[in-house]
Backbone and ligand atoms as CSV (ligand in chain L), in Angstrom:
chain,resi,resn,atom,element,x,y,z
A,1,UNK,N,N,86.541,-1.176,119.894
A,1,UNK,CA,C,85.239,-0.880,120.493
A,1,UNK,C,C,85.342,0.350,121.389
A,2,UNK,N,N,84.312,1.348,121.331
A,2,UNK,CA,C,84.103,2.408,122.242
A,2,UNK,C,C,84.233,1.907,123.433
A,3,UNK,N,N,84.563,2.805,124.626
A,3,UNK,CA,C,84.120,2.580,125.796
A,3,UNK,C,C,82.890,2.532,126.681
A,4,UNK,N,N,82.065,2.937,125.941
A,4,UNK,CA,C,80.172,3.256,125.751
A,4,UNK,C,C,80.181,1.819,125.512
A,5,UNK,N,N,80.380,1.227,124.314
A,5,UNK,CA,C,79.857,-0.193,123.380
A,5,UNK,C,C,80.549,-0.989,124.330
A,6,UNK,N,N,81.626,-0.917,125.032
A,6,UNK,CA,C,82.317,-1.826,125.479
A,6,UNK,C,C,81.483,-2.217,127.025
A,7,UNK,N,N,81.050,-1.167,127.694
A,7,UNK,CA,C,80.416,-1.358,128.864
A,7,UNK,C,C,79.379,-1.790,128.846
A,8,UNK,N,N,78.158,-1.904,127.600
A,8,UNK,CA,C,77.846,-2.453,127.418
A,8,UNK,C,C,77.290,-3.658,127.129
A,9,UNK,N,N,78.584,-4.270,126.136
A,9,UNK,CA,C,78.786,-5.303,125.829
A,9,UNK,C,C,79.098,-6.579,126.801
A,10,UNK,N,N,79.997,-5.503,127.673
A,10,UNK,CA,C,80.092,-6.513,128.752
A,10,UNK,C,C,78.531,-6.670,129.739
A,11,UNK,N,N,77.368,-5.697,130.106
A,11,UNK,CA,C,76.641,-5.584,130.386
A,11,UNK,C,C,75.579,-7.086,129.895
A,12,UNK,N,N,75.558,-6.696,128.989
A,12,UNK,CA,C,75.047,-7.698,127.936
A,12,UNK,C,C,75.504,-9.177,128.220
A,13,UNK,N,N,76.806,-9.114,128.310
A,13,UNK,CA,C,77.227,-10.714,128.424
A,13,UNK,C,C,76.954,-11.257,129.794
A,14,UNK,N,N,77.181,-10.274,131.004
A,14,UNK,CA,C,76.785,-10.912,132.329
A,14,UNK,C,C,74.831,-10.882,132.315
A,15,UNK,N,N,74.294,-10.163,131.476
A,15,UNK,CA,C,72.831,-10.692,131.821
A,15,UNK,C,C,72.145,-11.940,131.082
A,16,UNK,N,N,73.286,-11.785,130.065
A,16,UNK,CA,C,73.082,-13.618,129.010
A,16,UNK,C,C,73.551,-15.120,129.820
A,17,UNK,N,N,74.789,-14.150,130.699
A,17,UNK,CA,C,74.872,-15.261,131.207
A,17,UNK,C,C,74.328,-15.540,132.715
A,18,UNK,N,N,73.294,-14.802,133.244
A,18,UNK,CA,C,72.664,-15.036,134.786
A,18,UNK,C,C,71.453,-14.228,134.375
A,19,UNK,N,N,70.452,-14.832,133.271
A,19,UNK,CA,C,69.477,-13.877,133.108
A,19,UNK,C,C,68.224,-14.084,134.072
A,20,UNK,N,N,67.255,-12.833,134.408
A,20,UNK,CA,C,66.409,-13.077,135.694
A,20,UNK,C,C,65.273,-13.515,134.903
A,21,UNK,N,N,64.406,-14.008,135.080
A,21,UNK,CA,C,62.937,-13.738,134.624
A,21,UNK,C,C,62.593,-14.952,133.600
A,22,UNK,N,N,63.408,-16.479,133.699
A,22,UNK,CA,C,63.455,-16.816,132.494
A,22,UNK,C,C,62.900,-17.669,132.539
A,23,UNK,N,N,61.734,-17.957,131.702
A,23,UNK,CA,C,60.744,-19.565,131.411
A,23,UNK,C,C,59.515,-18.751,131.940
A,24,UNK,N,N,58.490,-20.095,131.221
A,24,UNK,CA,C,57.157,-20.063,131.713
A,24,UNK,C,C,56.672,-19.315,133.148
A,25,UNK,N,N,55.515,-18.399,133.147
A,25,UNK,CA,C,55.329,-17.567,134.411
A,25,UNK,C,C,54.100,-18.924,134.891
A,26,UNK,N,N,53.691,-19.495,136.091
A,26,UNK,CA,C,52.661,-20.033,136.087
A,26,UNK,C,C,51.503,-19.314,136.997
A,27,UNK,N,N,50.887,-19.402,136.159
A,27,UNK,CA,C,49.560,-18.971,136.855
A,27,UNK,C,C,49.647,-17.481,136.151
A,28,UNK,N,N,50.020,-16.904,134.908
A,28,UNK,CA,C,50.332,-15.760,134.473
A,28,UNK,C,C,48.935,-15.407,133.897
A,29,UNK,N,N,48.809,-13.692,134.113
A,29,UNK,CA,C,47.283,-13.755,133.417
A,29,UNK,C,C,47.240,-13.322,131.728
A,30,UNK,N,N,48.428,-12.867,131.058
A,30,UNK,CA,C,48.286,-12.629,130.040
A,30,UNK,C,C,50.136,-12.967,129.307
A,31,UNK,N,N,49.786,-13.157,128.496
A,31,UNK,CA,C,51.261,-13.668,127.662
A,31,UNK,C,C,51.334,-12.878,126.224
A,32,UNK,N,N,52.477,-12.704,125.261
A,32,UNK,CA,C,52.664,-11.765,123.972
A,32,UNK,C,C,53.926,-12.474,123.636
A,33,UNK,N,N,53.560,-12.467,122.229
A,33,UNK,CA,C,54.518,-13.717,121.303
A,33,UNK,C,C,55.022,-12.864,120.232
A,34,UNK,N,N,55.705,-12.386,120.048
A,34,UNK,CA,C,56.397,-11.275,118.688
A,34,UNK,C,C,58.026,-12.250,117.914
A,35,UNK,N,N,57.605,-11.912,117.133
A,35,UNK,CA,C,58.677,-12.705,116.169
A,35,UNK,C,C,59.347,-11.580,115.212
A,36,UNK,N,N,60.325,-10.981,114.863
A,36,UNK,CA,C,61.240,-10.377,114.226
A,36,UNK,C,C,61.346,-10.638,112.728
A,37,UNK,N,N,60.768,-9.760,111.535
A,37,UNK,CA,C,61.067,-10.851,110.219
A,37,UNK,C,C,62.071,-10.237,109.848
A,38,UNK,N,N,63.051,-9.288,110.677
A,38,UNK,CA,C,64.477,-8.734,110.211
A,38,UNK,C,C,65.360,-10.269,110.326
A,39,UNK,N,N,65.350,-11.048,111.620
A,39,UNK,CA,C,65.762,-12.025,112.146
A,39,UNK,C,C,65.803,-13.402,111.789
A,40,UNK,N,N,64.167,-13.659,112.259
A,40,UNK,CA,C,63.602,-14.275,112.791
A,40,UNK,C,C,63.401,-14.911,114.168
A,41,UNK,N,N,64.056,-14.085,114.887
A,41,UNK,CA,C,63.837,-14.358,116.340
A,41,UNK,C,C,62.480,-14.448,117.103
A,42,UNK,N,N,62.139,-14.875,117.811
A,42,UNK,CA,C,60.766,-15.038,118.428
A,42,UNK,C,C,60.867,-14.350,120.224
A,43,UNK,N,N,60.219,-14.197,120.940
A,43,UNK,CA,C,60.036,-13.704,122.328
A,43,UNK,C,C,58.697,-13.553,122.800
A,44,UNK,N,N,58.563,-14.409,123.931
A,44,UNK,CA,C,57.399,-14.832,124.264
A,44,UNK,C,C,57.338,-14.462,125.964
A,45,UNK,N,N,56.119,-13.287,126.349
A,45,UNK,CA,C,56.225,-12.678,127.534
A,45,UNK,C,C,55.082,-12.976,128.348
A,46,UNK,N,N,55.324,-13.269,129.645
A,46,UNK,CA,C,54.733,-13.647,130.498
A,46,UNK,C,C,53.962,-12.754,131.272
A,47,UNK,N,N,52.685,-11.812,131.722
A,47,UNK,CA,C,53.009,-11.270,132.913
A,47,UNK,C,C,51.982,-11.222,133.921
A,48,UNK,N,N,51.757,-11.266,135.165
A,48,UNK,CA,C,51.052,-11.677,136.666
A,48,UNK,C,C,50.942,-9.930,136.646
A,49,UNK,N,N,49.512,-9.955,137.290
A,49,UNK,CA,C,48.957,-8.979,137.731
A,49,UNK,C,C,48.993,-8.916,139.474
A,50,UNK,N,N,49.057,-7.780,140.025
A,50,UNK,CA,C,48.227,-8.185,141.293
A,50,UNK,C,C,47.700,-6.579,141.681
A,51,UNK,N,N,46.934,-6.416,142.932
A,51,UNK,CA,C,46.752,-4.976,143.489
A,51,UNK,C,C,47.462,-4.829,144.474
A,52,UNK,N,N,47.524,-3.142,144.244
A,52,UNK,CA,C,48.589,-2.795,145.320
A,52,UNK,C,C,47.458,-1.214,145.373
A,53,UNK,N,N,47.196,-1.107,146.696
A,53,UNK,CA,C,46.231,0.393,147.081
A,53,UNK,C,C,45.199,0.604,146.071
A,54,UNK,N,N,44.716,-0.449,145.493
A,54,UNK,CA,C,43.587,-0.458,144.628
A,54,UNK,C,C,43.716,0.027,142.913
A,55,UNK,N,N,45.554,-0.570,142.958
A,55,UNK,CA,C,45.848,-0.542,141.581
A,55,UNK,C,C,46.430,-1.437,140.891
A,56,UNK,N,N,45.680,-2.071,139.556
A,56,UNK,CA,C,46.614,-3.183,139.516
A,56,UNK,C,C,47.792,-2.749,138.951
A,57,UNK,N,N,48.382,-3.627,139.370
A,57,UNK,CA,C,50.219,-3.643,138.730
A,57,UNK,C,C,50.840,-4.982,138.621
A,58,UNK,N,N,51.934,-4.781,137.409
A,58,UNK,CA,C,52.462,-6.000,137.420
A,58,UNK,C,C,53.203,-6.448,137.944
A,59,UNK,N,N,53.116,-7.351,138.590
A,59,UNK,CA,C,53.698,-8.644,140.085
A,59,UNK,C,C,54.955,-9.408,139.065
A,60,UNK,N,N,55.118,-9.720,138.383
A,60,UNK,CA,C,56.141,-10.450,137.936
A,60,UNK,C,C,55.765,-10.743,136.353
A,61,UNK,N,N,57.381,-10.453,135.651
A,61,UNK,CA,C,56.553,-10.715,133.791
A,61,UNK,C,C,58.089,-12.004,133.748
A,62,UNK,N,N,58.007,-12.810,132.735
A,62,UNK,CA,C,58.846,-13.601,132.474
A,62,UNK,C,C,59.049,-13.731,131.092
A,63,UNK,N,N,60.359,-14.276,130.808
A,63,UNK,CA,C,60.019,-13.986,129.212
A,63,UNK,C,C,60.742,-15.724,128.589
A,64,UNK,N,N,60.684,-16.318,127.341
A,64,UNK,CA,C,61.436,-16.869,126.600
A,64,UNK,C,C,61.521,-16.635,125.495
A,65,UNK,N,N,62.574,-17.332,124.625
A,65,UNK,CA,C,62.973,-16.588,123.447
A,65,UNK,C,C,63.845,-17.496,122.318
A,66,UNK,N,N,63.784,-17.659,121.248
A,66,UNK,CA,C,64.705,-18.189,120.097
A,66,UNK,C,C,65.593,-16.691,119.627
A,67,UNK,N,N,66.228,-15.888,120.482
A,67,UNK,CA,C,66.567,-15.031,120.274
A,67,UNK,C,C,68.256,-14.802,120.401
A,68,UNK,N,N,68.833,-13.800,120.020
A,68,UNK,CA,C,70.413,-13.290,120.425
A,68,UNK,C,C,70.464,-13.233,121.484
A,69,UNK,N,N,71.513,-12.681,121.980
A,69,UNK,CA,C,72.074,-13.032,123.500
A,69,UNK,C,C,71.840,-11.318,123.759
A,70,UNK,N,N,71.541,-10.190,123.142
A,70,UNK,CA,C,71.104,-9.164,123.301
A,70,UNK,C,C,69.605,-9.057,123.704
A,71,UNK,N,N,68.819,-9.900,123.060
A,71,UNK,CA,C,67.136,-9.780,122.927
A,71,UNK,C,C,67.212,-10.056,125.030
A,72,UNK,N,N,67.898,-11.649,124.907
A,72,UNK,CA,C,67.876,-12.243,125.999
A,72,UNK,C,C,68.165,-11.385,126.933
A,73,UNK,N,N,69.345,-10.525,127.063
A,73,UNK,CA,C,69.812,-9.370,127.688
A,73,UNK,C,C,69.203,-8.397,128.165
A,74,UNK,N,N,68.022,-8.082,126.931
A,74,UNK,CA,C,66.537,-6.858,126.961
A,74,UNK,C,C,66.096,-7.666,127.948
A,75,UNK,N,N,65.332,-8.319,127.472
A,75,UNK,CA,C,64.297,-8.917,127.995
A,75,UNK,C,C,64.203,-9.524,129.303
A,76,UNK,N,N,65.458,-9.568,130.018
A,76,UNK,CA,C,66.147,-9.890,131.559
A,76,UNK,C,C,66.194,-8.901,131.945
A,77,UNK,N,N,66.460,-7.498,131.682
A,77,UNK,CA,C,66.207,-6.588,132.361
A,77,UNK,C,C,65.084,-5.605,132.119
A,78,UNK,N,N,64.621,-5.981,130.928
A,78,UNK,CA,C,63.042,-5.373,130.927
A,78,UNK,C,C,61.920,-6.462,132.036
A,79,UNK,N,N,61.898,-7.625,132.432
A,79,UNK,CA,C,61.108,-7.647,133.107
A,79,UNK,C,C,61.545,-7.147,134.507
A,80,UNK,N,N,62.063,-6.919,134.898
A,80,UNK,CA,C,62.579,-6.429,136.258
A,80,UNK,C,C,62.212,-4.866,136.319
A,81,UNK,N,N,62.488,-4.348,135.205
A,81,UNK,CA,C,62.293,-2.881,135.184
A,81,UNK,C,C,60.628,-2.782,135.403
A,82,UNK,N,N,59.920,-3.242,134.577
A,82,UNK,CA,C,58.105,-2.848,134.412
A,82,UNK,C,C,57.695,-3.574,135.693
A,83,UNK,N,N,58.286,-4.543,136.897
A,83,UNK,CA,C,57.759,-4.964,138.062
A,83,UNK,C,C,57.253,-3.566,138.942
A,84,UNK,N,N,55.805,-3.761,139.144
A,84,UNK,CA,C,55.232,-2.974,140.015
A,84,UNK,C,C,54.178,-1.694,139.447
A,85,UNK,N,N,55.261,-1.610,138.185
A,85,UNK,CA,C,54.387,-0.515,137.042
A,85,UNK,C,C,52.640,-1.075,136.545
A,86,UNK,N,N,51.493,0.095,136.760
A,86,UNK,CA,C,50.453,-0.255,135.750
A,86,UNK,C,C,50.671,-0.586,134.535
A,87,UNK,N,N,49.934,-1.182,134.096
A,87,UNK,CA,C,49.817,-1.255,132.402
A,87,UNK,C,C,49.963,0.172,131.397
A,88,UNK,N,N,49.317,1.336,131.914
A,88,UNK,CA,C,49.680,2.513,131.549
A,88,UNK,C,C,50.919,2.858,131.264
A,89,UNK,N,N,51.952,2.952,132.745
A,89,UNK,CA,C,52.958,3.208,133.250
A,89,UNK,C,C,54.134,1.991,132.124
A,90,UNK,N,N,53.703,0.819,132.026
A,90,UNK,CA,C,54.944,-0.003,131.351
A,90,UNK,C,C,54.550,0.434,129.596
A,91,UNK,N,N,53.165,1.167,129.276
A,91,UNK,CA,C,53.472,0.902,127.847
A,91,UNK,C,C,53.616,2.293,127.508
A,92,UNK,N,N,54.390,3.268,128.570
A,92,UNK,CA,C,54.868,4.418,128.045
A,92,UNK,C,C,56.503,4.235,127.389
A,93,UNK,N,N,56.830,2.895,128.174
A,93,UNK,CA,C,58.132,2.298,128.037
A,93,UNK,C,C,58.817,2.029,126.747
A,94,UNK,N,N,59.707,2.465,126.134
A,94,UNK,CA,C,60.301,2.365,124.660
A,94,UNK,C,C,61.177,1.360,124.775
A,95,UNK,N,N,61.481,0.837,123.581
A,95,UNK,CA,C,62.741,-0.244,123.603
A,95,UNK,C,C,64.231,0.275,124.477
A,96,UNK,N,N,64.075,1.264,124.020
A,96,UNK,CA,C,65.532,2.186,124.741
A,96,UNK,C,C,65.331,1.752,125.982
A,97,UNK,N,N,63.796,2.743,126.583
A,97,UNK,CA,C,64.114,2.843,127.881
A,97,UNK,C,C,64.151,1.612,128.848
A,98,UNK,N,N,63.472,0.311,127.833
A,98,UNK,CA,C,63.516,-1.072,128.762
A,98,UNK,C,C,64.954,-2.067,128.850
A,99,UNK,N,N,65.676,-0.702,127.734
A,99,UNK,CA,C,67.181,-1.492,127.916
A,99,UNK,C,C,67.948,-0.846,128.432
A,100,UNK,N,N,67.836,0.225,128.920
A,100,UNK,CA,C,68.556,1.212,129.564
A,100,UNK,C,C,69.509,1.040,130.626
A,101,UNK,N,N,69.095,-0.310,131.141
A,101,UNK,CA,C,70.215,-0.494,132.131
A,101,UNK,C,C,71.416,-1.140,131.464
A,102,UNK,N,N,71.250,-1.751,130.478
A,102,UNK,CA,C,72.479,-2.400,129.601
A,102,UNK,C,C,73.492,-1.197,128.651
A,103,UNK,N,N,73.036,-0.345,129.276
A,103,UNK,CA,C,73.383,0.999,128.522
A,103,UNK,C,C,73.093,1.193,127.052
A,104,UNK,N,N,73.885,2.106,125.776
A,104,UNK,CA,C,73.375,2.130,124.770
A,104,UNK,C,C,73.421,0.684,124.076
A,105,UNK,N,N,72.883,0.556,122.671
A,105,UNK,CA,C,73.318,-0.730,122.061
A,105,UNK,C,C,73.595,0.051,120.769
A,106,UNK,N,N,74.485,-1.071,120.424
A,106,UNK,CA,C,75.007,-1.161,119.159
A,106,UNK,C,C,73.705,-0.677,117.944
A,107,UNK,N,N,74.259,0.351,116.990
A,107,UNK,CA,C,72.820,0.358,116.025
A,107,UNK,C,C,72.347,-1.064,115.436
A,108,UNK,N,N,72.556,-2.010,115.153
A,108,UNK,CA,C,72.469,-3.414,114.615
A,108,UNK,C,C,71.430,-3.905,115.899
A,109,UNK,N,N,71.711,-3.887,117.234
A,109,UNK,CA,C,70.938,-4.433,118.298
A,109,UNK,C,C,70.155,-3.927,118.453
A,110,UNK,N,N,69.428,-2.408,117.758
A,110,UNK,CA,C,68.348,-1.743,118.445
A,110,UNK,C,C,66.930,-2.429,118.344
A,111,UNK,N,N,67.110,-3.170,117.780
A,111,UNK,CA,C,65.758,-3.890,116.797
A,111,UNK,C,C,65.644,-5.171,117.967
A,112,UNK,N,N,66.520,-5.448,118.617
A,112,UNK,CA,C,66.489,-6.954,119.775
A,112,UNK,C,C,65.445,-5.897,120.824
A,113,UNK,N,N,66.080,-4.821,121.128
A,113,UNK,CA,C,65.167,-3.867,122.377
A,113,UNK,C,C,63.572,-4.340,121.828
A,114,UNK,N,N,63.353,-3.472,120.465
A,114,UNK,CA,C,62.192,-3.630,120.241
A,114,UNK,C,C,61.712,-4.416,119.709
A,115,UNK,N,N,61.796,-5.552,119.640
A,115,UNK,CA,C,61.079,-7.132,119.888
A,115,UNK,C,C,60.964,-6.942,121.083
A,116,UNK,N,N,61.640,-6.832,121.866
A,116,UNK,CA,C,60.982,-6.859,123.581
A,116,UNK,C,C,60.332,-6.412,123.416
A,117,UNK,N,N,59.728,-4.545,123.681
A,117,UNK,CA,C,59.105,-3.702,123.636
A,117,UNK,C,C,58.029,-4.176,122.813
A,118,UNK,N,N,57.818,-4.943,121.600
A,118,UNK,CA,C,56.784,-5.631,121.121
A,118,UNK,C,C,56.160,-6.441,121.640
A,119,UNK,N,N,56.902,-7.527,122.567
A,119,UNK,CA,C,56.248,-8.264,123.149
A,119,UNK,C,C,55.789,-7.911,124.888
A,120,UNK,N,N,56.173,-7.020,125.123
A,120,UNK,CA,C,55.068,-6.692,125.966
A,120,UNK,C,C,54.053,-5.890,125.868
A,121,UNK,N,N,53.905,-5.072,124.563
A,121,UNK,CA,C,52.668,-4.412,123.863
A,121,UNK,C,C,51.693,-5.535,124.111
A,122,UNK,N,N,52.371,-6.782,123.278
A,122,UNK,CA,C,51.296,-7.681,122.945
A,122,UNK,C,C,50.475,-8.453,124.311
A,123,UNK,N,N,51.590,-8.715,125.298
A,123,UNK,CA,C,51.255,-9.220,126.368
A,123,UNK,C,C,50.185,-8.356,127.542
A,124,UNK,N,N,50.185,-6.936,127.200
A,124,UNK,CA,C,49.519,-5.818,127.934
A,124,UNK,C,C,48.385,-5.510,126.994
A,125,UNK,N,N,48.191,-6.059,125.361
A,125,UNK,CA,C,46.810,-5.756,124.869
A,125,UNK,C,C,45.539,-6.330,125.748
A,126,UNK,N,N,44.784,-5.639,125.679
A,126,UNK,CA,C,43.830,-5.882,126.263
A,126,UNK,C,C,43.451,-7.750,126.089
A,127,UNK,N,N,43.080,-7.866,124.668
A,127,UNK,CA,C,43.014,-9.486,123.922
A,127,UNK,C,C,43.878,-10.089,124.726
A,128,UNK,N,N,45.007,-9.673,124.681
A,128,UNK,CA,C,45.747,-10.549,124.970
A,128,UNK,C,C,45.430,-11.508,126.003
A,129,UNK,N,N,44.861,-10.987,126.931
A,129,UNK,CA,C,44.444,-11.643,128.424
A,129,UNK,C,C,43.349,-12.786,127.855
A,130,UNK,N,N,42.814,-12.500,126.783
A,130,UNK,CA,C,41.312,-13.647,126.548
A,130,UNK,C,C,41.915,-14.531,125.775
A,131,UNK,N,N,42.938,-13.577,124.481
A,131,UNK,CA,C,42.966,-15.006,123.410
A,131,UNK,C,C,43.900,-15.925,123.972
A,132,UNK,N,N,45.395,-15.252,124.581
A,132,UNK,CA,C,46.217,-16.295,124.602
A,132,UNK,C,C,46.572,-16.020,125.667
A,133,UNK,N,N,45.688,-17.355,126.085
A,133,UNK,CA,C,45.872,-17.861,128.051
A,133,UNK,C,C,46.604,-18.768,128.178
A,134,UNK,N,N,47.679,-18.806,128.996
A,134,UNK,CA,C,48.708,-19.625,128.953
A,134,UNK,C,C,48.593,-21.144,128.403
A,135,UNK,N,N,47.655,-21.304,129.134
A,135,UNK,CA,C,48.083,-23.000,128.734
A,135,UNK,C,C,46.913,-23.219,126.981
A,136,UNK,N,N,47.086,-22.308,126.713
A,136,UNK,CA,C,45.927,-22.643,125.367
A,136,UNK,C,C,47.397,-21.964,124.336
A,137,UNK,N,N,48.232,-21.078,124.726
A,137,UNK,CA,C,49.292,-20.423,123.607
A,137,UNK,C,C,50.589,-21.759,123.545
A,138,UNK,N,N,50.459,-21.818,122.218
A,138,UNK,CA,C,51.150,-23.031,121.746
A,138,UNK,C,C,53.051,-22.221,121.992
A,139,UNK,N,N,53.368,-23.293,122.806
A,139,UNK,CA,C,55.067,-23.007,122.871
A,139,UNK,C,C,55.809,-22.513,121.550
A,140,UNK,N,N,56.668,-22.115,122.322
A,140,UNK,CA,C,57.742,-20.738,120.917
A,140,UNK,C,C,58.169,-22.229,119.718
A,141,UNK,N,N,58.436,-23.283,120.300
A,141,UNK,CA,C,58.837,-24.439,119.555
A,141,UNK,C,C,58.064,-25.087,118.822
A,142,UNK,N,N,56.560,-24.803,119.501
A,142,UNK,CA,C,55.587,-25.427,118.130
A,142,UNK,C,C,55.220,-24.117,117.272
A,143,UNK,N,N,54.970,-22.868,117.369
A,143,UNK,CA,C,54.963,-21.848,116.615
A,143,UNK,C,C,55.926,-21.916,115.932
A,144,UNK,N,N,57.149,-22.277,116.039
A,144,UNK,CA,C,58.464,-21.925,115.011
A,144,UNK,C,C,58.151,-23.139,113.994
A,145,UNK,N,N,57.701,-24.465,114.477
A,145,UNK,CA,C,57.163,-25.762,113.286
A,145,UNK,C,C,56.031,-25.342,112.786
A,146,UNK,N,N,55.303,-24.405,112.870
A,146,UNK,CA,C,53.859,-24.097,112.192
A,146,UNK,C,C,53.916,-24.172,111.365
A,147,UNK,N,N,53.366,-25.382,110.120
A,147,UNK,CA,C,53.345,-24.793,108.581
A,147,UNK,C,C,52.978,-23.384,107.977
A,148,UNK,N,N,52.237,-22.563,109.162
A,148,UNK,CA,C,51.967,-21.450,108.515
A,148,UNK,C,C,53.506,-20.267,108.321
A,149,UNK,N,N,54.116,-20.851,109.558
A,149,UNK,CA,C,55.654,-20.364,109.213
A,149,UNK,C,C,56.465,-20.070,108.255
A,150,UNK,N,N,56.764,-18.954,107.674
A,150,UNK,CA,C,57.537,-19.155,106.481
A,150,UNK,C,C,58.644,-19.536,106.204
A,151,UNK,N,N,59.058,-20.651,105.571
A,151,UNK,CA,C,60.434,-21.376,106.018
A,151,UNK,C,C,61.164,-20.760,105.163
A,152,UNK,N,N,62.503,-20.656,105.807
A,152,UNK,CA,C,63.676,-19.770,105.639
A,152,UNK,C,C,64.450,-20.635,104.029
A,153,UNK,N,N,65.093,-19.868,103.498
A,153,UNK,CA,C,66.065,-20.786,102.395
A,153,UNK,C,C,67.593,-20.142,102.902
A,154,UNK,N,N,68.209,-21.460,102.859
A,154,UNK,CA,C,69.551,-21.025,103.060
A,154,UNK,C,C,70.224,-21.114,101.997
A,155,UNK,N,N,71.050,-20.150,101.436
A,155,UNK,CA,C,71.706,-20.291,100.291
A,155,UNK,C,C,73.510,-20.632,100.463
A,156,UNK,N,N,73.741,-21.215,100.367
A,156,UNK,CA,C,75.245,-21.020,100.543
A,156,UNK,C,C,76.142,-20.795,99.788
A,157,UNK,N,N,77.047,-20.197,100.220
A,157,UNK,CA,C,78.114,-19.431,99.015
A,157,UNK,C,C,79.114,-20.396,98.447
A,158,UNK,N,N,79.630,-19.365,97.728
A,158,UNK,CA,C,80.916,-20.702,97.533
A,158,UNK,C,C,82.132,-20.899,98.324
A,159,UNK,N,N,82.557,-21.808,98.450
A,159,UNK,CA,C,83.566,-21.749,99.489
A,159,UNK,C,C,84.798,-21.534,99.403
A,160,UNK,N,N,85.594,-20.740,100.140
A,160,UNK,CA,C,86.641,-20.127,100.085
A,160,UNK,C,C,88.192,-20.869,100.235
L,1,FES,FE1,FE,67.171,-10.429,116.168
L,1,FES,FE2,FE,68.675,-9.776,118.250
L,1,FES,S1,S,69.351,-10.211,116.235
L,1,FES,S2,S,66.571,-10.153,118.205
């Protein structure tokens, strides 16, 4: 491993393992649910508005996830990063730049950034605030049982 990938990596493992921002936000005014069909990982974002000098900004975003220990990684330090930012200001934000503190990622992980970066698009759409209000957006665990879900086939090889 590079010394780039390696600082990283380790980056990565201490925010998987003490991640900030994690579970249900309560009292959140808008939430964004993005699911990965490279994956199938899911990430589900929380985020609280408030004013500050007659602007709103976001007070706190939270996230959960059926995701890698990278997504988890994004997404622990992407909500910390967009705290305080307008809605403007966080959706100038790229997957890169909301992982930026974990330094580069692996080309294979770039796609965990942007599932984050997706799910706070979704959580900052305008809709978002009307259709899916917290306690009406069905948990990442009943979305993943949705018959509308497309269920996965596992094939298995032969064994060695
Ligand atoms: Fe899919 Fe990381 S492997 S989000």
């Amino acid at each position: 491993m590079k010394p780039a990938e390696d600082l990283s990596h380790n980056r990565i493992e201490e925010a998987v393992k003490h991640p900030k921002n994690l579970g249900e936000l309560e009292g959140a005014d808008a939430v964004g649910t993005v699911g990965s069909e490279d994956c199938g990982d899911m990430l589900r974002m929380w985020v609280k508005f408030k004013e500050v000098d007659g602007k709103r900004v976001i007070d706190k975003a939270t996230f959960q996830t059926f995701g890698c220990g990278t997504a988890i990684a994004v997404a622990s330090v992407a909500t910390e990063l967009i705290s305080g930012k307008t809605v403007e200001e966080a959706l100038t934000m790229s997957g890169e730049d909301l992982s930026a503190p974990l330094g580069s990622l692996p080309p294979l992980k770039i796609h965990c950034a942007q599932l984050v970066e997706e799910a706070l698009r979704s959580a900052l759409a305008p809709n978002a605030q009307a259709s899916e209000q917290k306690n009406v957006a069905p948990t990442l665990l009943q979305r993943m049982q949705s018959p509308t879900q497309e269920k996965k086939k596992i094939i298995l090889g032969p064994s060695k």
